[in-house]
Each structure stands twice: as C-alpha cells, then as structure tokens.
MDAnalysis code that builds the backbone (N, CA, C; Angstrom):
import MDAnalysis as mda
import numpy as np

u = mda.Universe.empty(573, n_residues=191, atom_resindex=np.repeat(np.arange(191), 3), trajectory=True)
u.add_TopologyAttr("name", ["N", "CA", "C"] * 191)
u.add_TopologyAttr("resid", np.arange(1, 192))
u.add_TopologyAttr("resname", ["UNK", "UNK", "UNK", "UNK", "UNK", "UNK", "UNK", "UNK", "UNK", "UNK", "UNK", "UNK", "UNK", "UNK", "UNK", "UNK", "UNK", "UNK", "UNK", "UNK", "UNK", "UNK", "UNK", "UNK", "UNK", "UNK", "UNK", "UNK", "UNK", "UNK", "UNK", "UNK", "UNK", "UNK", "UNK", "UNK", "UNK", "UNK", "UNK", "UNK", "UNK", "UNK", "UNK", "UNK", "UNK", "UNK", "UNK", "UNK", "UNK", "UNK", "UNK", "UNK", "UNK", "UNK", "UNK", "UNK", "UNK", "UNK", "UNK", "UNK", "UNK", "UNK", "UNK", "UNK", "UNK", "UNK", "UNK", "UNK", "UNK", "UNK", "UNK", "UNK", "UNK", "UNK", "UNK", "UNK", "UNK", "UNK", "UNK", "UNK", "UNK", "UNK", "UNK", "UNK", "UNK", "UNK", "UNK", "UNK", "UNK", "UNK", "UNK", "UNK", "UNK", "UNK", "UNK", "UNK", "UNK", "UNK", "UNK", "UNK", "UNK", "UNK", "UNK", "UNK", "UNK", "UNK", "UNK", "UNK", "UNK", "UNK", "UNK", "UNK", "UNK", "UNK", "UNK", "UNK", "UNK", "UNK", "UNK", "UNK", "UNK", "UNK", "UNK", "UNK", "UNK", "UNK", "UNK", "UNK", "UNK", "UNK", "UNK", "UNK", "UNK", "UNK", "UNK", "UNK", "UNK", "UNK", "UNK", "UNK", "UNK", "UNK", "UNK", "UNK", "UNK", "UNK", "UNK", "UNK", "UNK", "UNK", "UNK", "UNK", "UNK", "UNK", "UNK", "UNK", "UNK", "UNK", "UNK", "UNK", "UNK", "UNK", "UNK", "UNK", "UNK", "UNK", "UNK", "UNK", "UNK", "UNK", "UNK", "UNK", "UNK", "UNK", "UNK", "UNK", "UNK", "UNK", "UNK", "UNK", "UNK", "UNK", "UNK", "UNK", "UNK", "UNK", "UNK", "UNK", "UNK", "UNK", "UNK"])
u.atoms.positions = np.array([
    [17.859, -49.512, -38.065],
    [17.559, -50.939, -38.204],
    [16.295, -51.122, -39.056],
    [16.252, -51.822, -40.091],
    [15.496, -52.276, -40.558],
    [13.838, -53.095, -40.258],
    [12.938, -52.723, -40.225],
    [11.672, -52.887, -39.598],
    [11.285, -54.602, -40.308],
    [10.865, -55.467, -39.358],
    [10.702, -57.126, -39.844],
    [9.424, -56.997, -39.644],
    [8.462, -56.784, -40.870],
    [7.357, -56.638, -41.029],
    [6.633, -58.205, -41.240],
    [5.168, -58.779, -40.961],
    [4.285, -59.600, -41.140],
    [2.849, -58.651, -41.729],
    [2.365, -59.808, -42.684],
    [1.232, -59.635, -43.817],
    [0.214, -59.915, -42.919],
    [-0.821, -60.041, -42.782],
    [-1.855, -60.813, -42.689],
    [-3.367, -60.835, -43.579],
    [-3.473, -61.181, -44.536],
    [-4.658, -61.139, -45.499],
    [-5.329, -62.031, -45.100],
    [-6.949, -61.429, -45.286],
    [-7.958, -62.775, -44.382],
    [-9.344, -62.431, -45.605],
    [-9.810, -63.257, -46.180],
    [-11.295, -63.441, -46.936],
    [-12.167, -63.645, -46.400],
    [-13.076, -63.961, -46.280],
    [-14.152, -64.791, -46.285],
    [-14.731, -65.714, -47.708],
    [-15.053, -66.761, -47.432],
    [-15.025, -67.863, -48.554],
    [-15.606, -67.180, -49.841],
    [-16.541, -66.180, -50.003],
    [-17.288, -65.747, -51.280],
    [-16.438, -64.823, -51.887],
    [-15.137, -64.230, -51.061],
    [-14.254, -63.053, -52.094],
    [-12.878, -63.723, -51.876],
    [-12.659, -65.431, -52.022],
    [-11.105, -65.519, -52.072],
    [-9.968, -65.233, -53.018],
    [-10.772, -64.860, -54.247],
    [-9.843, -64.063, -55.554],
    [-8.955, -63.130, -54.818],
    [-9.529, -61.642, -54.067],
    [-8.877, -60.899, -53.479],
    [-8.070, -61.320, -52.632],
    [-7.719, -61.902, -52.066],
    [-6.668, -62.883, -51.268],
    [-5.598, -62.280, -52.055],
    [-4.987, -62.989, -53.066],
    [-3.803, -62.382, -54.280],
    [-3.962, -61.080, -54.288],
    [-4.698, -60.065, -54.588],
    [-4.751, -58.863, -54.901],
    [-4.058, -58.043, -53.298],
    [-4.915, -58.662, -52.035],
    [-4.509, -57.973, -50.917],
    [-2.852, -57.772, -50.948],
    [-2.335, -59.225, -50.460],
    [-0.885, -59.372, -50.633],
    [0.230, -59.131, -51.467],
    [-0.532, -58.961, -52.564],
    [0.835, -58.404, -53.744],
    [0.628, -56.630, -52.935],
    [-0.452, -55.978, -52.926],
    [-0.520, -54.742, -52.620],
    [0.144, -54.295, -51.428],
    [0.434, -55.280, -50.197],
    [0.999, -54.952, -49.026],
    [2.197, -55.383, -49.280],
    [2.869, -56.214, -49.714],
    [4.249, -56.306, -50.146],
    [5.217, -55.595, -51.234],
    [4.471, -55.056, -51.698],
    [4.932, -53.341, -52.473],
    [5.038, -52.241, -51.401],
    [3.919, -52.029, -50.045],
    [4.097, -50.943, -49.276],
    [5.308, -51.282, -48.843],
    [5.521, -52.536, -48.390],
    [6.847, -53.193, -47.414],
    [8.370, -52.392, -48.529],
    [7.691, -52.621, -49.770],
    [8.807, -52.585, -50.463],
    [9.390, -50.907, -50.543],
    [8.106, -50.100, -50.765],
    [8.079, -48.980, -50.719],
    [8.725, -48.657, -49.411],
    [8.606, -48.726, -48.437],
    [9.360, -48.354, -46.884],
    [10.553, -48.663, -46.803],
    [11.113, -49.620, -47.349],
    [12.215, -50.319, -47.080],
    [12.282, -51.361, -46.025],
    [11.247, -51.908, -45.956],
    [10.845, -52.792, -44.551],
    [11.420, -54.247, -45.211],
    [11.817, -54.869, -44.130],
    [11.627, -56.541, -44.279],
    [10.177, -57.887, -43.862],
    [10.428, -58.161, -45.369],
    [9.025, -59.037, -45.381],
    [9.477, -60.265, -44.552],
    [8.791, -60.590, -43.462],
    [9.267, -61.532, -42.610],
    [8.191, -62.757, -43.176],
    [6.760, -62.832, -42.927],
    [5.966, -63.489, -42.597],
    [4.071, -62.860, -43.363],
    [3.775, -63.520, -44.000],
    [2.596, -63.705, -44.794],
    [1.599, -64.573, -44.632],
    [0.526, -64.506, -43.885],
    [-0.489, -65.289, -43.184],
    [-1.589, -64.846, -43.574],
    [-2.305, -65.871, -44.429],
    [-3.471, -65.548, -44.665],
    [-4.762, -66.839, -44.579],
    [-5.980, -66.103, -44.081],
    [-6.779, -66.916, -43.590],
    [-8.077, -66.428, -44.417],
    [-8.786, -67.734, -44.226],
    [-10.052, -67.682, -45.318],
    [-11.148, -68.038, -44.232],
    [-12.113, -66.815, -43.729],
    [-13.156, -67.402, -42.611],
    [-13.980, -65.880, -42.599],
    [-15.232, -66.713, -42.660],
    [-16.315, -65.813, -43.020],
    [-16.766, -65.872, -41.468],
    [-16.345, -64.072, -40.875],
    [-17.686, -63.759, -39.399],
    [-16.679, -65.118, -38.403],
    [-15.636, -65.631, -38.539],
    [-15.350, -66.733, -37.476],
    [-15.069, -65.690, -36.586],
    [-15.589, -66.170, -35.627],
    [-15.134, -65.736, -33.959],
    [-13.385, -66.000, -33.305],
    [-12.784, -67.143, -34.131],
    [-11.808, -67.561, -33.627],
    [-10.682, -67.456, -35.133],
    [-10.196, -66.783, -34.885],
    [-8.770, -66.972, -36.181],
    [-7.348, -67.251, -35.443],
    [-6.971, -68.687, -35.571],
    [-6.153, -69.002, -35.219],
    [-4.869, -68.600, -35.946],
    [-4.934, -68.205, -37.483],
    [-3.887, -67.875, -37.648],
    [-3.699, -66.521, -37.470],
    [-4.713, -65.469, -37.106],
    [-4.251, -64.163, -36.502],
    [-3.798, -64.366, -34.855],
    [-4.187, -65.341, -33.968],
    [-3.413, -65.808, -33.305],
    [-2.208, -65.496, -33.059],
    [-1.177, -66.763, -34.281],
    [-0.470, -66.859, -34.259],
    [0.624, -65.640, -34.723],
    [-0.153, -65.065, -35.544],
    [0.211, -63.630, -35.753],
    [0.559, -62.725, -34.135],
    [-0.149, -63.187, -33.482],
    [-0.267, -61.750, -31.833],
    [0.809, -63.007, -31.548],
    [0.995, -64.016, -31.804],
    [2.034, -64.471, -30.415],
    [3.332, -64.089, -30.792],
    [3.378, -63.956, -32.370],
    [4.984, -63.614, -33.368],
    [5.159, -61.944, -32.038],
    [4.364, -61.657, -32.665],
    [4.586, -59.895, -31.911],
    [4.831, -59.907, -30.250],
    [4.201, -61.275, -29.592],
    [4.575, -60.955, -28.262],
    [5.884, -61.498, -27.946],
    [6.656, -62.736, -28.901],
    [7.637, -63.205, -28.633],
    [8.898, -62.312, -29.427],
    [8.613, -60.984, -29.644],
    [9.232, -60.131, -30.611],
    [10.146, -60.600, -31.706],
    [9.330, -61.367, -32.930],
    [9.549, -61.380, -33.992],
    [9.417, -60.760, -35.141],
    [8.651, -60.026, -34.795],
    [8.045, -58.848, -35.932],
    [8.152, -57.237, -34.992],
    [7.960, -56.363, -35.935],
    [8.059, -54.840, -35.668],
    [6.883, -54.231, -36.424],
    [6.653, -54.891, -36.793],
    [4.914, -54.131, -37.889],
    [4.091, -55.095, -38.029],
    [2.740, -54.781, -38.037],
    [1.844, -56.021, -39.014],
    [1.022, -55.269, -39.804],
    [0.942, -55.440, -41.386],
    [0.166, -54.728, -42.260],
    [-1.150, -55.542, -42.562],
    [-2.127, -54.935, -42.504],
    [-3.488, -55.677, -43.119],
    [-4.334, -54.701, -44.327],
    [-4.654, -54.988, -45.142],
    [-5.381, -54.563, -46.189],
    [-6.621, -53.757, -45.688],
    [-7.256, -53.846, -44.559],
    [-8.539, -52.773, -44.282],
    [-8.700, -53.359, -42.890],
    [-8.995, -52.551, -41.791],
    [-9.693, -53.065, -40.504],
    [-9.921, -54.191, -39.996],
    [-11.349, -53.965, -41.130],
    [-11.993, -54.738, -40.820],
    [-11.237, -56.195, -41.582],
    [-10.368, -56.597, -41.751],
    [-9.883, -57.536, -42.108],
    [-9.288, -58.537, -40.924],
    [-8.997, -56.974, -40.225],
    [-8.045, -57.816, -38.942],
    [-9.120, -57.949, -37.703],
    [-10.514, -57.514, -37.310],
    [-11.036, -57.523, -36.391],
    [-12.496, -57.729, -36.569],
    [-13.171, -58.369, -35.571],
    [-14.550, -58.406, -36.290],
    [-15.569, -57.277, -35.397],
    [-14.736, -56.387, -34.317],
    [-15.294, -55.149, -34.239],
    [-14.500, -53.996, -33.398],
    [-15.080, -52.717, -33.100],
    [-14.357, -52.183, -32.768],
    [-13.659, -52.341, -31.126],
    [-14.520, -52.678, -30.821],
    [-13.502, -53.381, -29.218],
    [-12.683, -54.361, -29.790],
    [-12.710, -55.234, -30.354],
    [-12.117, -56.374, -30.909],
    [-10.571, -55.889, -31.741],
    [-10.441, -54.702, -32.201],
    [-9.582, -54.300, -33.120],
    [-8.818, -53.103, -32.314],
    [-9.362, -52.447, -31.230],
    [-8.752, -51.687, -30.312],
    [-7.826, -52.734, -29.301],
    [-8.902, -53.233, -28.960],
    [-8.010, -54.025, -28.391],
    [-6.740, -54.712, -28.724],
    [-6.841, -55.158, -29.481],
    [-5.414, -56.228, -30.164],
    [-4.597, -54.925, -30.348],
    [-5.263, -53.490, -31.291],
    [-4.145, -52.502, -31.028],
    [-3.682, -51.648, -29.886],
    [-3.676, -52.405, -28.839],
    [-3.494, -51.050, -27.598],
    [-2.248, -52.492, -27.329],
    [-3.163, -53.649, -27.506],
    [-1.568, -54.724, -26.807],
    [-0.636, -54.686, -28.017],
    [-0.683, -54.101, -29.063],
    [0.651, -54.229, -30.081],
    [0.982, -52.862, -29.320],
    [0.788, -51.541, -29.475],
    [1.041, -50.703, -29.021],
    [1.799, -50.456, -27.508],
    [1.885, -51.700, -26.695],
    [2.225, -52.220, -25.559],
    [3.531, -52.388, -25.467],
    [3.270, -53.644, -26.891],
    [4.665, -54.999, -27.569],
    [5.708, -53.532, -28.245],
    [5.236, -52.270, -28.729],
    [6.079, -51.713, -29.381],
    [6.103, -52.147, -31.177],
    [4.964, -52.884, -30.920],
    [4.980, -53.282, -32.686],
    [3.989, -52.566, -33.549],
    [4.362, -52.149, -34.477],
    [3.347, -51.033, -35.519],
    [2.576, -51.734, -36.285],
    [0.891, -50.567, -37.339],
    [0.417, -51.703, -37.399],
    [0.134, -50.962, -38.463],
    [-0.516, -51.138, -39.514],
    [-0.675, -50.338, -40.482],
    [-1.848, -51.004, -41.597],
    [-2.600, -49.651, -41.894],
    [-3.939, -51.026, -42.685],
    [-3.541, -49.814, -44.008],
    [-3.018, -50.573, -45.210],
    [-3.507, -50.308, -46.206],
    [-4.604, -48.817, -46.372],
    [-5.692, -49.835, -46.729],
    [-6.887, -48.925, -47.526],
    [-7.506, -47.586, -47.218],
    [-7.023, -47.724, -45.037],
    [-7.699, -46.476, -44.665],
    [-6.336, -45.951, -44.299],
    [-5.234, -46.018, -44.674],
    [-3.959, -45.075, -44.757],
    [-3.985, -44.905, -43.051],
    [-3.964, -46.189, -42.457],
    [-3.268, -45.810, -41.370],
    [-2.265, -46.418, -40.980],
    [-1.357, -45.952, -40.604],
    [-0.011, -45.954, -40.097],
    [0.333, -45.512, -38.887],
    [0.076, -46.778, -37.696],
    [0.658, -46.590, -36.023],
    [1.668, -46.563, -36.217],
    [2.764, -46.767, -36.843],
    [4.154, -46.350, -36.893],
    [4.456, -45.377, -36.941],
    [3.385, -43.935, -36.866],
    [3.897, -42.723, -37.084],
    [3.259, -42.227, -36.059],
    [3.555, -40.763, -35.250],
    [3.222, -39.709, -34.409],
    [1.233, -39.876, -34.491],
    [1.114, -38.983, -36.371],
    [-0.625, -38.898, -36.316],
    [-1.100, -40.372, -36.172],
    [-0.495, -41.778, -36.222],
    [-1.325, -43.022, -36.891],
    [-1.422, -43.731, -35.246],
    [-0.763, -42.945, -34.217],
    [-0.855, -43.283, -32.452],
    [-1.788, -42.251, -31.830],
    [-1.975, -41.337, -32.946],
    [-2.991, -40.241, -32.571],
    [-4.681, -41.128, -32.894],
    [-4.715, -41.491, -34.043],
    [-5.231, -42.261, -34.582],
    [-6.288, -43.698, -33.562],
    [-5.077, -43.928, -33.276],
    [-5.725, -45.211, -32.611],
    [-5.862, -44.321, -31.323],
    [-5.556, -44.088, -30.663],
    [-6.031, -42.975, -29.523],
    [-7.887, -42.888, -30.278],
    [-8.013, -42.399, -30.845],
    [-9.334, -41.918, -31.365],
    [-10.250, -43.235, -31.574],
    [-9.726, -44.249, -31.714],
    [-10.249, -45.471, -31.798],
    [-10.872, -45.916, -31.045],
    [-9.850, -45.712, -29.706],
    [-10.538, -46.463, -28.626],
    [-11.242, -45.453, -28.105],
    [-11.618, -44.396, -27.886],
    [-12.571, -43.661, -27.629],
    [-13.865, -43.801, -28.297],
    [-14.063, -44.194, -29.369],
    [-15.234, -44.994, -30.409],
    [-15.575, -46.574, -30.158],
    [-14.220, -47.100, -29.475],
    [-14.650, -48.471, -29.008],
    [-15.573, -48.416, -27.665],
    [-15.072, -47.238, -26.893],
    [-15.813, -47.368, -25.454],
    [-17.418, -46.959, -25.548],
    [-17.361, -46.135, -26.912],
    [-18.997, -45.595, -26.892],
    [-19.533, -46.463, -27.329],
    [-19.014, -47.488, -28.366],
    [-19.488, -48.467, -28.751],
    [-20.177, -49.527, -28.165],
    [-19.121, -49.416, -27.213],
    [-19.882, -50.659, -25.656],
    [-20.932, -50.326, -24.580],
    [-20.618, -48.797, -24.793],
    [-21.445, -47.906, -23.923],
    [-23.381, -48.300, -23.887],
    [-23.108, -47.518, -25.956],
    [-24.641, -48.238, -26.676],
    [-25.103, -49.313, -26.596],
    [-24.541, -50.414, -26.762],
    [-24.888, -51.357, -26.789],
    [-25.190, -52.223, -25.336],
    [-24.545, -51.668, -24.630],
    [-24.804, -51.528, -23.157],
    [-26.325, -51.091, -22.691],
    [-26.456, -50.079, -23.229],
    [-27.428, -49.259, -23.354],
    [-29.114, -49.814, -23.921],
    [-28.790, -50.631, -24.774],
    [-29.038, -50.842, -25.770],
    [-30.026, -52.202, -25.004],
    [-28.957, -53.002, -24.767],
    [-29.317, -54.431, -23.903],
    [-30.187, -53.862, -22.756],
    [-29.887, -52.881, -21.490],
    [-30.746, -53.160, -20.459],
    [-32.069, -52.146, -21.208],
    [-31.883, -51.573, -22.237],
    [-33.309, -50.932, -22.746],
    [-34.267, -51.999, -22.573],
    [-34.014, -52.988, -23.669],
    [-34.668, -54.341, -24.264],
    [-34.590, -55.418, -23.335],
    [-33.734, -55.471, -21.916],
    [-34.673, -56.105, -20.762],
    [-35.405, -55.564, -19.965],
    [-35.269, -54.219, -19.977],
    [-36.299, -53.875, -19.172],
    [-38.165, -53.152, -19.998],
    [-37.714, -53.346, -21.330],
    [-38.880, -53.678, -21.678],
    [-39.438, -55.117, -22.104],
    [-38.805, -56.049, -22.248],
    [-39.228, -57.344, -22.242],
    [-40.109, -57.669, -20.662],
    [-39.470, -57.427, -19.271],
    [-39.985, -56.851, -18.085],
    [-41.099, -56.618, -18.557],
    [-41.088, -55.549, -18.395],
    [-42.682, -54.831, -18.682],
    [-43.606, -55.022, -19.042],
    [-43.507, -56.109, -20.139],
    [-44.271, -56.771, -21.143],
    [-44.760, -58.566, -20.547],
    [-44.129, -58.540, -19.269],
    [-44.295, -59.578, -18.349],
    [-43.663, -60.992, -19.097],
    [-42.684, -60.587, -20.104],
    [-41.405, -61.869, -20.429],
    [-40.593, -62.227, -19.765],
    [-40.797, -63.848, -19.455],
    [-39.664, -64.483, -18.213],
    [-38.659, -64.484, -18.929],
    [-37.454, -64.041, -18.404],
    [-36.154, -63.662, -18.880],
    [-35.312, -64.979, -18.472],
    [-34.367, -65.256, -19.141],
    [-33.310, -66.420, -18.587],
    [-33.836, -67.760, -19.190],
    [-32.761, -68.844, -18.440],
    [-33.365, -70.127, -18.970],
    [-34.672, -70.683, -18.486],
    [-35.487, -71.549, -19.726],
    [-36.537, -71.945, -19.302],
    [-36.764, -72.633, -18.273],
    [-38.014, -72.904, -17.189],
    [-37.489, -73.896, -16.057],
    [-38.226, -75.217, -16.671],
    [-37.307, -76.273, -15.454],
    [-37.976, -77.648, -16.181],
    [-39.258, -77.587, -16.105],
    [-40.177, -78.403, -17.110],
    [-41.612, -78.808, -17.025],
    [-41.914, -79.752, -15.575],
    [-43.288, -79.380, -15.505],
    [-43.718, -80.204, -14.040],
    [-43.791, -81.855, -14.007],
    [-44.124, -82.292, -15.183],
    [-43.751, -83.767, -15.527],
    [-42.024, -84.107, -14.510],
    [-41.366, -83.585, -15.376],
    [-39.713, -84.209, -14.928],
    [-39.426, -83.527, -13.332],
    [-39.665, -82.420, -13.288],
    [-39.727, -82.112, -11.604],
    [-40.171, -83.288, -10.578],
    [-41.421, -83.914, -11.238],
    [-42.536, -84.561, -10.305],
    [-41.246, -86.119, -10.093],
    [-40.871, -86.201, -11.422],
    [-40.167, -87.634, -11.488],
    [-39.069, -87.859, -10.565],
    [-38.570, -86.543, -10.546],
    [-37.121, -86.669, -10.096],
    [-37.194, -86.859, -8.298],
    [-38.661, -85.895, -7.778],
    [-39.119, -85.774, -6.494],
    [-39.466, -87.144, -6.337],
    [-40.253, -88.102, -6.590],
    [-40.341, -89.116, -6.506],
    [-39.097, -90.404, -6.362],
    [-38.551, -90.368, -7.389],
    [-36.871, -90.450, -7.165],
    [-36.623, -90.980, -5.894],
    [-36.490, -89.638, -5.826],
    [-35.599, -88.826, -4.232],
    [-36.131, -89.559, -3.215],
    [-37.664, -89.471, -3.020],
    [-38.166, -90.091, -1.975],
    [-38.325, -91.673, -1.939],
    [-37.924, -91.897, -2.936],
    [-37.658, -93.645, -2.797],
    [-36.246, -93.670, -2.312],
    [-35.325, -92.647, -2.376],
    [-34.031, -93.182, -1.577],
    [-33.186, -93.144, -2.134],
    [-33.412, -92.623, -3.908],
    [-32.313, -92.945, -4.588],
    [-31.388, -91.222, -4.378],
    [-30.322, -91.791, -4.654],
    [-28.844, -90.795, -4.672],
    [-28.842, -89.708, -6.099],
    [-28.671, -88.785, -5.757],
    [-28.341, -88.056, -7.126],
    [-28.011, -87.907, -8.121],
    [-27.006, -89.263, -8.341],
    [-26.469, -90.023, -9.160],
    [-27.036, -90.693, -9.919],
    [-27.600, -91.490, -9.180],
    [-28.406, -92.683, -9.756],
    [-29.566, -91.783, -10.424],
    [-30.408, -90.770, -9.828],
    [-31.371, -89.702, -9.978],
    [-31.124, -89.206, -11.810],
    [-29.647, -88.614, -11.599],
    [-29.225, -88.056, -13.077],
    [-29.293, -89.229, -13.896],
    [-28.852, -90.884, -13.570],
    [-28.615, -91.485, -14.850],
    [-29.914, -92.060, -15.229],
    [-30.956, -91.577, -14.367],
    [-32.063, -92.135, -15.066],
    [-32.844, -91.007, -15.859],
    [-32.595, -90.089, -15.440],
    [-33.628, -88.544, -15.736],
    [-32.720, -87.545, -17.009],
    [-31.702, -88.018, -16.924],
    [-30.671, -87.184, -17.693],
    [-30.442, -86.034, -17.246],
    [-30.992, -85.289, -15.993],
    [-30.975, -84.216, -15.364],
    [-29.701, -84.045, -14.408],
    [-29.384, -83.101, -14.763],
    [-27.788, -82.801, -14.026],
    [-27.933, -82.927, -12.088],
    [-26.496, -83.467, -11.684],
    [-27.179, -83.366, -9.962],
    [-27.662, -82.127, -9.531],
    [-26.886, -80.858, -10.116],
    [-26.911, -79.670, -9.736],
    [-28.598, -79.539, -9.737],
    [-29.221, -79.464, -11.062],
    [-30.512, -79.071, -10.863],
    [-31.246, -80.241, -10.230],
    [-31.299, -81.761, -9.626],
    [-31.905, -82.350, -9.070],
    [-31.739, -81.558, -7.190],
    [-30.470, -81.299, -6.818],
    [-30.125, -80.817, -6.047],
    [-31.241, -79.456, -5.906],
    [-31.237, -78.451, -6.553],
    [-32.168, -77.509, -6.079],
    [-33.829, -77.569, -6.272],
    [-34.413, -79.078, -7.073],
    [-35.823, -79.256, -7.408],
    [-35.893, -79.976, -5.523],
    [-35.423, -80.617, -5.620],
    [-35.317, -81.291, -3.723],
    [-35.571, -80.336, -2.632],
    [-34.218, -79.653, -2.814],
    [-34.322, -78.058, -1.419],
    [-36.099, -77.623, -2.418],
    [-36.602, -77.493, -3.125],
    [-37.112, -76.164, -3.628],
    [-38.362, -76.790, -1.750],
])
C-alpha cells in the first residue's frame, strides 16, 4: 500500500523565501519513495509557542489520515528537544513515520526508530540540566537573601483594605473599590 504522506514547512518571518525551496525539496523525496502527497502545510512564526497549523497536522495523524509527515530540519517541527520527542514518541504510538529531510532521518526505517530512541534519551538529560540548572539559581538567589516569588502588596493597600473590613464592608464590595482580588483581601484579614 502506498504511504499518504503530509509536508509541513514552517519559517519564521525574516527567511520566508525558503518556504518554496523547503517544499519543492520534500515533494521530490515523496516522489523519490513512491509515496502519496496528501497534504502541504506551511506556517510562518518566528519562536511561537503555539502552531496551530502543526496542530492540525498531529490531529490528521491521530484521526489516521496520513502515514508519514516530512519536515525540512527538526528544528522546523519543534521548538525543543522535549518538545520534538515528544510529538515523536505520540506519532510513533499513531504508527505514523516521520522523516526530516536535512538530518537524513527516516522513522520509517529499523535505524531512523533507533534514532529517535536516542532522542529521547537527550530529551531527558535535557530536562535533567535544566532542572539542575533552576534549583542551582534558587538556591543561590537564597543565599544571597533574594525574596523569591510574587511581590507582596505594599503596606499602603494592606492598611486600606483592613480598614475596609472593619467598617463592615463584604469582600466584594472590598475588591470593587481596591481592585484587589477577594482571594488576597481574604488572607490580608486572617493574616
């Protein structure tokens, strides 16, 4: 059976020329395999946190419309390595292959599942460090006697809100004059 492959080419706004260059290049591999070009999605977003049309790309693969998704380099499809393990362990799940161009990998094959195997072992150290990394730099911020977390309110608006209170007014009424949420009028009261 013939493999129903999807594109996905993604820029960021300062290199959208390559856009054209990605996609003619992945629709020659398609051609080269003998695969079927189903679907070509490409998105233009610099560092976005949210790509809705790679999205829509993971939902094609979970509602099994596709059997492959090709991307031009990695980092095209993920903005890190947990981020790109991940999405490949749930295609790897779906049974759908994934294949990037530039760094010649191919999950559709024996070594390219070996491959991502090796991935996520680089994703976990990844989280490990940075793990690492974070309680270093609070516990020397600590040390250095830096209050950590959100700032607390100033004694001005504390004083207002206590006053408030002891005239009788409700929490409600408290927030629509102070702009202060009930929650934190609620614990300046108990304090």
């Amino acid at each position: 059976m013939q493999k129903r492959v999807a594109i996905y080419a993604r820029v960021s706004t300062s290199e959208q020329k390559s856009l054209e260059a990605q996609s003619e290049k992945m629709k020659a591999y398609i051609k080269s395999r003998d695969w079927f070009h189903v679907k070509s999605i490409e998105e233009v977003a610099s560092g976005a946190k949210t790509r809705p049309k790679r999205q829509e790309l993971l939902r094609m693969a979970r509602r099994r419309e596709i059997d492959v998704i090709i991307v031009w380099k990695l980092d095209r499809w993920g903005r890190s390595v947990q981020d790109v393990t991940g999405t490949l362990n749930e295609l790897q799940e779906l049974g759908v292959g994934f294949v990037s161009i530039t760094e010649a990998l191919d999950f559709t094959t024996t070594m390219g599942r070996a491959m991502a195997g090796l991935l996520s072992v680089f994703a976990e150290f990844e989280r490990d460090i940075l793990r690492e990394r974070v309680r270093s730099g609070l516990e020397h911020a600590r040390a250095k006697g830096i209050r950590l977390g959100r700032p607390g309110m100033d004694t001005l608006k504390k004083k207002k809100v206590l006053s408030l209170h002891r005239r009788g007014m409700t929490k409600s009424e408290i927030e629509r004059q102070t702009g202060i949420s009930r929650r934190s009028i609620g614990r300046i009261c108990n304090e």
